[in-house]
C-alpha positions in Angstrom: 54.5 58.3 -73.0 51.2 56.2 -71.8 50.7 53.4 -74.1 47.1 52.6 -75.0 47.4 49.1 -75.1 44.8 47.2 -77.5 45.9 44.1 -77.9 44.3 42.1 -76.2 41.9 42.2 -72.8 44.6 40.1 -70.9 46.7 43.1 -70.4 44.2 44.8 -67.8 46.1 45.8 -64.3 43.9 44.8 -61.2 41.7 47.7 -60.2 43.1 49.2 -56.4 39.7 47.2 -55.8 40.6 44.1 -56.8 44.0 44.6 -55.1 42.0 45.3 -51.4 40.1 42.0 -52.2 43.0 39.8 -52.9 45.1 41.6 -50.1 42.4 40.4 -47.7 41.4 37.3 -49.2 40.5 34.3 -46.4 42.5 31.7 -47.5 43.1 28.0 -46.9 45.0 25.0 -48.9 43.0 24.6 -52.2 44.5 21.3 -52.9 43.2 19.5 -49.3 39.7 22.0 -50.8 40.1 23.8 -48.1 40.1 27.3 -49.5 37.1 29.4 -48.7 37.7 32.1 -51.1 37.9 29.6 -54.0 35.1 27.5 -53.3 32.7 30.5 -53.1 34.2 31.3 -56.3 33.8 27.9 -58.1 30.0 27.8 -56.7 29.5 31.4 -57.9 30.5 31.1 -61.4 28.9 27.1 -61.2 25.5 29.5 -60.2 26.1 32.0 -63.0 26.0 29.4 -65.9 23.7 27.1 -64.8 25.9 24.4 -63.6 26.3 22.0 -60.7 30.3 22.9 -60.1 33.0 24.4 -60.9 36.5 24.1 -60.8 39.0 27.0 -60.3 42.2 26.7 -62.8 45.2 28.7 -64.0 44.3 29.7 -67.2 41.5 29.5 -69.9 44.2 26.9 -72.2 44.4 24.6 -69.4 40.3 24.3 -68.6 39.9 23.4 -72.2 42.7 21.6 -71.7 40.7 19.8 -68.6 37.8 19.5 -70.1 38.7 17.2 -73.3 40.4 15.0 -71.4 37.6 14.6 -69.1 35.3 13.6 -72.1 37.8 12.1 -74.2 39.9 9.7 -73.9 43.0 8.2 -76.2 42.0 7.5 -79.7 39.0 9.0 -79.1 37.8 12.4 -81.8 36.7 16.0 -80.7 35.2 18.0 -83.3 36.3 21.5 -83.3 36.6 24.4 -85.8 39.4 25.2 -87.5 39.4 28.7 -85.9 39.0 27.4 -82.6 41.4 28.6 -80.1 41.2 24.8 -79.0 43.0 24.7 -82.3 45.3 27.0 -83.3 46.2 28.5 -79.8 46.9 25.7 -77.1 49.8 23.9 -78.7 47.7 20.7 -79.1 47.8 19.5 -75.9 45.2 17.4 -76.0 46.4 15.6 -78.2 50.0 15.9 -76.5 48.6 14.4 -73.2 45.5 13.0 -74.0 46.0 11.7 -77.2 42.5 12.7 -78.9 42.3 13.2 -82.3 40.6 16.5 -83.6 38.3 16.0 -86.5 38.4 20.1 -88.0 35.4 21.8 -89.7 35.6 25.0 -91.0 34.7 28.1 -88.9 31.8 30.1 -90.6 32.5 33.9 -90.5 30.3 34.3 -87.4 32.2 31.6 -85.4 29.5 28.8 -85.8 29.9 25.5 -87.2 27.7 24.0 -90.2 25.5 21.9 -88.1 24.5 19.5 -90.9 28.6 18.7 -91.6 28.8 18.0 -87.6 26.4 15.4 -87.6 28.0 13.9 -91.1 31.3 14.4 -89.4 30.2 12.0 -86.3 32.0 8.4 -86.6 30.4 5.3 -86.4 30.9 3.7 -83.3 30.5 0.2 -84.7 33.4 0.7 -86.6 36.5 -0.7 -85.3 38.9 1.2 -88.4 38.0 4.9 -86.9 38.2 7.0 -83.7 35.3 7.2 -82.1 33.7 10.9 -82.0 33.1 11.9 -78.4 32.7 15.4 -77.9 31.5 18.5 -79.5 33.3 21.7 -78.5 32.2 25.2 -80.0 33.7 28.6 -78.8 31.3 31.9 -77.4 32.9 34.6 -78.1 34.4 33.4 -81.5 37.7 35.1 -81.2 39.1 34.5 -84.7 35.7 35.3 -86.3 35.6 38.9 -84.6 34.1 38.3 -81.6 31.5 36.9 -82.9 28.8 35.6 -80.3 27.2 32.8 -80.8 23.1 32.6 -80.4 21.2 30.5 -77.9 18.7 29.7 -80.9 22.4 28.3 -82.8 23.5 27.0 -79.3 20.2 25.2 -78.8 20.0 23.4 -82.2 23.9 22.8 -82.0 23.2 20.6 -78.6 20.0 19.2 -80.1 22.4 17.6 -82.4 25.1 16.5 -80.0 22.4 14.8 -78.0 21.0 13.1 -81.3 24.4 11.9 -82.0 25.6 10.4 -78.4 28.3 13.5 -78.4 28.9 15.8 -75.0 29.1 19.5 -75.6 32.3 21.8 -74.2 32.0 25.2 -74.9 35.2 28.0 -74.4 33.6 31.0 -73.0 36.7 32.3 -72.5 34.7 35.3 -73.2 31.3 34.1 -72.5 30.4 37.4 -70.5 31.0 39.6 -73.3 28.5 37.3 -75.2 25.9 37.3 -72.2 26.1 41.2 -72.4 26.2 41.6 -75.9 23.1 39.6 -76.7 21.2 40.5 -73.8 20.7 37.4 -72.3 21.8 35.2 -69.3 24.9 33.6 -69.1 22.9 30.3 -68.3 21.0 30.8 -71.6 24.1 30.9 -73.2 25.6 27.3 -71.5 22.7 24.8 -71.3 22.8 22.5 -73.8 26.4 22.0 -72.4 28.2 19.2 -70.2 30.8 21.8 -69.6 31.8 25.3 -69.8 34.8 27.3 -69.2 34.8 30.9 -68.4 38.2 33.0 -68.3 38.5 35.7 -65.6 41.8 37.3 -67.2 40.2 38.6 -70.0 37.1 41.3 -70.0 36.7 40.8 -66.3 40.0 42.2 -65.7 41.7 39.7 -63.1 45.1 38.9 -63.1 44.8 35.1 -63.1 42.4 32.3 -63.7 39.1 30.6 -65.6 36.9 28.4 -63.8 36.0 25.0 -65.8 31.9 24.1 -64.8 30.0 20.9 -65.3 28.0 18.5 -63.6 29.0 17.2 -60.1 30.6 14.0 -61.8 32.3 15.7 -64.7 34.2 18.2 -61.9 35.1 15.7 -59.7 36.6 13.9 -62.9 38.4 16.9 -63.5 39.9 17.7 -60.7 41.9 14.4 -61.4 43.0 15.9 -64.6 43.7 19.4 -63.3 46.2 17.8 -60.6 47.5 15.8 -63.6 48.4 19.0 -65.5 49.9 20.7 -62.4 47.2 22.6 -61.5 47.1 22.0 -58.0 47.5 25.3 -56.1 47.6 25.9 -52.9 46.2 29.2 -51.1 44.8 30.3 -54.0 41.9 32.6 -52.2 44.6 35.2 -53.0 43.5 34.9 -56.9 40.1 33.8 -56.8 39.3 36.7 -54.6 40.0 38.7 -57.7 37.5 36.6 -59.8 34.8 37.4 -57.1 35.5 40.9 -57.3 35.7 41.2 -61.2 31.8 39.2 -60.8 30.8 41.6 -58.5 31.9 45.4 -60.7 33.3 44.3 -63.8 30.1 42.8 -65.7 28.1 45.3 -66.7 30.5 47.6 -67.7 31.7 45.1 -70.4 28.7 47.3 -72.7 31.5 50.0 -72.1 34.1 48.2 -73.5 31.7 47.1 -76.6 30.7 50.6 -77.2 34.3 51.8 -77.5 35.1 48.8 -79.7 32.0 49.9 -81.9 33.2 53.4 -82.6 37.2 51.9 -82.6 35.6 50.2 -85.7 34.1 52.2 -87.3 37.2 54.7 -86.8 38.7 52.4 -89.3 36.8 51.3 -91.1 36.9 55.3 -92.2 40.5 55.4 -92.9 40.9 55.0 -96.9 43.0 51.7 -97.6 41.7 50.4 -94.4 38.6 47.9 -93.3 37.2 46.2 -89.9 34.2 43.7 -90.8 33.0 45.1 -86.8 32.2 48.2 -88.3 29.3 46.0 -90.3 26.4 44.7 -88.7 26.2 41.1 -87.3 24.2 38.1 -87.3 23.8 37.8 -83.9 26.3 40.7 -81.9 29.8 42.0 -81.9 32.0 42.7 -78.8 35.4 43.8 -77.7 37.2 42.5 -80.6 38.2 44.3 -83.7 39.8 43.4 -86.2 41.7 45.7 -88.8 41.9 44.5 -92.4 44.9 46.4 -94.6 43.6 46.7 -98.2 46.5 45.0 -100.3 46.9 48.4 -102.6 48.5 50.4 -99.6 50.3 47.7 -99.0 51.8 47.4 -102.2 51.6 51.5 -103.1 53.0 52.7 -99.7 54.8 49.2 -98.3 52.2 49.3 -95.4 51.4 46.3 -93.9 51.0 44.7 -90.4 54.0 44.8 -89.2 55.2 48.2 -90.7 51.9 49.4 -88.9 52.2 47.7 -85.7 55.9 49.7 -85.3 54.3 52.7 -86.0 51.4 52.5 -83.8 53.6 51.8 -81.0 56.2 55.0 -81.7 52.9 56.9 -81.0 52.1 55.1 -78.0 49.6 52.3 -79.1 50.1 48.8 -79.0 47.9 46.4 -81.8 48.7 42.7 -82.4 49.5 41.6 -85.9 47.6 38.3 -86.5 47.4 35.8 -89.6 50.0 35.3 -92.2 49.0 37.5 -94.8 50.7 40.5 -92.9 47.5 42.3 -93.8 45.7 42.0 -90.4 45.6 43.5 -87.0 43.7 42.9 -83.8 42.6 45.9 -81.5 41.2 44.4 -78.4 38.6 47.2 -76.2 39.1 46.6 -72.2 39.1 47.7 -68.8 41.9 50.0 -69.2 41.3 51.0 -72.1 38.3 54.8 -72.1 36.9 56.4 -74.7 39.2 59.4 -75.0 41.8 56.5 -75.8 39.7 55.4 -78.8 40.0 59.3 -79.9 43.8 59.0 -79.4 44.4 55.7 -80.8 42.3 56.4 -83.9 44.6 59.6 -84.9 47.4 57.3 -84.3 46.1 55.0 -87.1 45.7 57.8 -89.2 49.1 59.3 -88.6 50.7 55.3 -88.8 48.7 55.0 -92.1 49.8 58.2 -93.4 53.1 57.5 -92.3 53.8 61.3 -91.1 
């Protein structure tokens, strides 16, 4: 049986493509910079968002991970949501290595931050009692919060703050591509009230490996320091950013595929009695890939049907969703590269069946 796999947009298999492009890749030692393939890379996505550099790394986690401890150092606060995949999903490592404290505001449903309780968050720096708050980092697409994009008009008054308060500005665009699509504006638009930016080529763009942290000049060559630090020196690594330069190149646009199929995912069930998917509503600003699959606590009572019981179900008809939160009530469904329409159809009569339980 073919398993539609939904959860998540990191389980994409490189196009035959993409394999071509890396299987040909120019390559040179990326650690002595001298790797073609990735420095056409790093100043194509440094182009694309409006930025000076860029810096290939291994993984979205670590060019957060880079970036705070660029802006930060120890004792120093970060103020981040408390949805934030800087947060919940990178096993604190910045506080692990770098020893920054995290000052945690609440996430509002469509992944921004209450812009009036960041500037009250701020610390004084006068004070010798407190940390002192460095860096402001915000998160576009909002995973947690649905996918969630963020606005440039929210994105321009959040910097307009930062720079009032004597705060830099890291934002995880981890999925910043779906936002760019979704909202119909430049990825640039989306990144320029901030000092750094990372962008994740693993996930929508369908690449095996990689993000690429971008900044300023300065703030990369400051991070390179850091990524080596972390273990992030690689060596002919043209053989993975040759991917990234591929996915740039064909798998942009067709990230309005993968939205459409998460719209009518949504609204698939949202149409199932005892189920609900808040992406099956309309949104502030724009959804994307992500959807996310509420179980009404009466079925789960009435007919013992919760996340889990689903998730095992689902996957004895060949589809694959990703339990999430602790309520057992919630699913993610991820829409991606490898993932059609006629799969929507399939997956959605799977639900039904799973939900059922015949």
């Amino acid at each position: 049986m073919r398993l539609i796999d939904l959860r998540s947009d990191t389980v994409t298999q490189p196009t035959d493509g993409m394999r071509r492009a890396m299987a040909s890749a120019v390559v040179g030692d990326d650690v002595f910079g001298e790797d073609p393939t990735v420095r056409q890379l790093e100043e194509r996505m440094a182009d694309l968002v409006g930025k000076e550099a860029g810096l290939f790394v291994a993984s979205g986690t670590m060019a957060n991970l880079v970036a705070l401890l660029t802006h930060a150092g120890r004792g120093d606060e970060v103020i981040v949501g408390s949805l934030a995949h800087t947060f919940l999903y990178e096993v604190g490592g910045s506080a692990a290595l770098g020893g920054i404290h995290s000052c945690v505001l609440p996430n509002q449903d469509d992944g921004t931050l209450d812009l009036a309780a960041v500037a009250a968050a701020v610390r004084s720096r006068d004070d010798i009692h407190v940390p002192r708050t460095k860096l402001l980092c915000l998160e576009n697409t909002h995973n947690r919060c649905g996918g969630a994009c963020l606005s440039t008009e929210y994105l321009d008054a959040a910097g307009a703050v930062a720079r009032d308060k004597g705060l830099a500005v890291h934002i995880d665009g981890a999925r910043l591509l779906n936002a760019s699509r979704a909202l119909g504006v430049s990825p640039a638009d989306l990144t320029r009230v901030a000092d750094s930016v990372s962008v994740c080529l693993s996930k929508g763009l369908g690449a095996p490996v990689g993000s690429v942290l971008c900044g300023s000049r300065q703030f990369v060559r400051a991070a390179l320091r850091w990524r080596k630090t972390v273990g992030g020196g690689m060596r002919q690594a043209g053989i993975l950013a040759a991917a990234g330069l591929y996915a740039l190149d064909h798998h942009v646009e067709r990230l309005d595929e993968d939205h459409r199929n998460a719209k009518g995912l949504a609204e698939g069930v949202a149409a199932i009695p005892g189920l609900s998917s808040p992406q099956s509503q309309p949104s502030p600003t724009a959804w994307t890939n992500l959807v996310y699959l509420a179980i009404a606590p009466a079925l789960a009572g009435e007919r013992s049907v919760n996340a889990e019981v689903l998730s095992d179900r689902l996957r004895q008809r060949g589809v694959l969703a990703l339990p999430v939160g602790k309520d057992n009530l919630h699913m993610r469904l991820v829409t991606h590269l490898d993932v059609t329409s006629s799969d929507i159809d399939v997956a959605l009569d799977a639900l039904r069946s799973a939900v059922r339980g015949t």
